[in-house]
N, C-alpha and C positions, 0 to 999 in steps of 0.2 A: 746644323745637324750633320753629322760623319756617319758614314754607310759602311759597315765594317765589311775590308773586302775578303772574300773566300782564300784561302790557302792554295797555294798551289799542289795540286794533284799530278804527281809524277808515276808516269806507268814504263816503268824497267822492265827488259826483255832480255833473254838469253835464249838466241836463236839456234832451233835446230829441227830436224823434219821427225825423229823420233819422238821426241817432246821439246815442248818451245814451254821455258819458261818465263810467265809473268809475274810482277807485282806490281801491287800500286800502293804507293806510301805517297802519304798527305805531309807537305812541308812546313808543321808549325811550330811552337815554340820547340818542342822534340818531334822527331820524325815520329807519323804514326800509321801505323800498315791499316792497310783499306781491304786486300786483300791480294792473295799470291794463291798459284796454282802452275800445274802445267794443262797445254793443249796438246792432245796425245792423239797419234796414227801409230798404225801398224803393217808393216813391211808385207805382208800381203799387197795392199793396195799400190795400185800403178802409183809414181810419183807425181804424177798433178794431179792424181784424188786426193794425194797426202799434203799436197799442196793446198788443194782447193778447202779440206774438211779445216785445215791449221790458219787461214786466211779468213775463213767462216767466223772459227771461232775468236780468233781476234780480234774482229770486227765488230762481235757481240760485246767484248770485254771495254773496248772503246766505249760502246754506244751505252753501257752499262755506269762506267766510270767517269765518262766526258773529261779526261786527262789535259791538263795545261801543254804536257811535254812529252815525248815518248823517248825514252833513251835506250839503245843498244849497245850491247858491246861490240866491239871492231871483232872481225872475225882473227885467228890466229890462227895462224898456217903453222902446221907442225911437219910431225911426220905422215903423217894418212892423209893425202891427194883426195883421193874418194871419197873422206869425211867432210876436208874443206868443202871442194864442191858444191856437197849435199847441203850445209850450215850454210853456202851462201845463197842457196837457193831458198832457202826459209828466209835470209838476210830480206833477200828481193821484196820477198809475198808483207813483210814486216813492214818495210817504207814504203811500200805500195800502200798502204792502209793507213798508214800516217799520213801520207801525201793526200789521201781521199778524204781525209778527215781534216785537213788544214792543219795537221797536229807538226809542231818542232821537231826536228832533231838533233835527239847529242850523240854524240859515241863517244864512247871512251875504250883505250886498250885496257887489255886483262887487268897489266901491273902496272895502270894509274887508277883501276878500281879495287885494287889491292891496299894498293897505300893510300887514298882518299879514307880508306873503310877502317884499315888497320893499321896503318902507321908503318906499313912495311910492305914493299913492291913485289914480293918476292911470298908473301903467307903462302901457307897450305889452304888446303880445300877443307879439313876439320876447323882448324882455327876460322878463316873466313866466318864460317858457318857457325860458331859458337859469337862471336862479334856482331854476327846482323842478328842474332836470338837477341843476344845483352844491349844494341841501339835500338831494339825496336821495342823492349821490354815483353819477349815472347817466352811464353812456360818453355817450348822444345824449339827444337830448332827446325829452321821449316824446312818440310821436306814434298816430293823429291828434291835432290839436288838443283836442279833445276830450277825450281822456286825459290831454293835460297839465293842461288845465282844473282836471276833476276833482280832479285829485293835487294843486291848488292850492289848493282848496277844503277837503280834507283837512289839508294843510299849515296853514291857515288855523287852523283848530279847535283842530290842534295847540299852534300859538304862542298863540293867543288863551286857552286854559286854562291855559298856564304864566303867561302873565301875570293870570290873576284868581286863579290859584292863590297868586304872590305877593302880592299885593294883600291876601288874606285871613289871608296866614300874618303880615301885617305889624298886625293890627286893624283893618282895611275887614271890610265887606259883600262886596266884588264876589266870586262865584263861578259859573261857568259850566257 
């Protein structure tokens, strides 16, 4: 008798202290979204309330979803000092909860979830967003921004284990 095993449940995250986008896409024969949203604070609030309410509810979205993996994107330091910062301080409160949770980690940067998603390291933020609509087989594209993010970051982890998963069923190393 074979016990058919459960899918892996990947919960993608696009971290930020305004809104932290998540998703959770289920890894089966096609990716299937479970559910995306953001976790929202507002700039009134001291920043470790906005930490504490964005931690909160993360922890709900875990304990809701029971996720295999939880994937982030690397942060990306640009021009705005004070945004990084801020994005890695949501980074923090993100593996703090994963770590509490026993859950994995992947990251990946921007433009290896650009091209994992789209074929191109370098896509826009429309395109991105029209891409995880059409892999996830969604009416609109998911919105905030930040929820599409996430579900792309997800999408990411996805594609990128099928490809080290062939890799290794071929005699490589690579496994992720």
């Amino acid at each position: 008798m074979t016990v058919a095993s459960r899918a892996e449940v990947v919960l993608g995250i696009d971290p930020g202290t305004a809104l932290l986008g998540y998703g959770i896409v289920e890894a089966t024969d096609g990716p299937t979204v479970r559910d995306f949203g953001c976790l929202e604070t507002t700039p009134e609030l001291a920043m470790p309330n906005r930490l504490l309410l964005l931690y909160d509810g993360l922890r709900e979205v875990i304990d809701r979803w029971r996720p295999d993996v939880m994937v982030v994107e690397e942060l990306f330091f640009a021009r705005n000092v004070t945004t990084a910062l801020t994005v890695g301080q949501a980074r923090g409160i993100v593996l703090l909860a994963a770590a509490q949770h026993h859950l994995p980690v992947a990251e990946y940067k921007p433009s290896q979830v650009k091209q994992a998603v789209s074929g191109y390291g370098k896509a826009g933020k429309s395109q991105m967003q029209e891409i995880v609509r059409l892999l996830l087989g969604l009416d609109e594209v998911p919105y905030p921004d930040d929820a599409a993010d996430a579900l792309a970051v997800a999408l990411c982890h996805i594609q990128s284990r099928q490809f080290f998963r062939a890799v290794a069923s071929e005699g490589g190393q690579a496994q992720r």
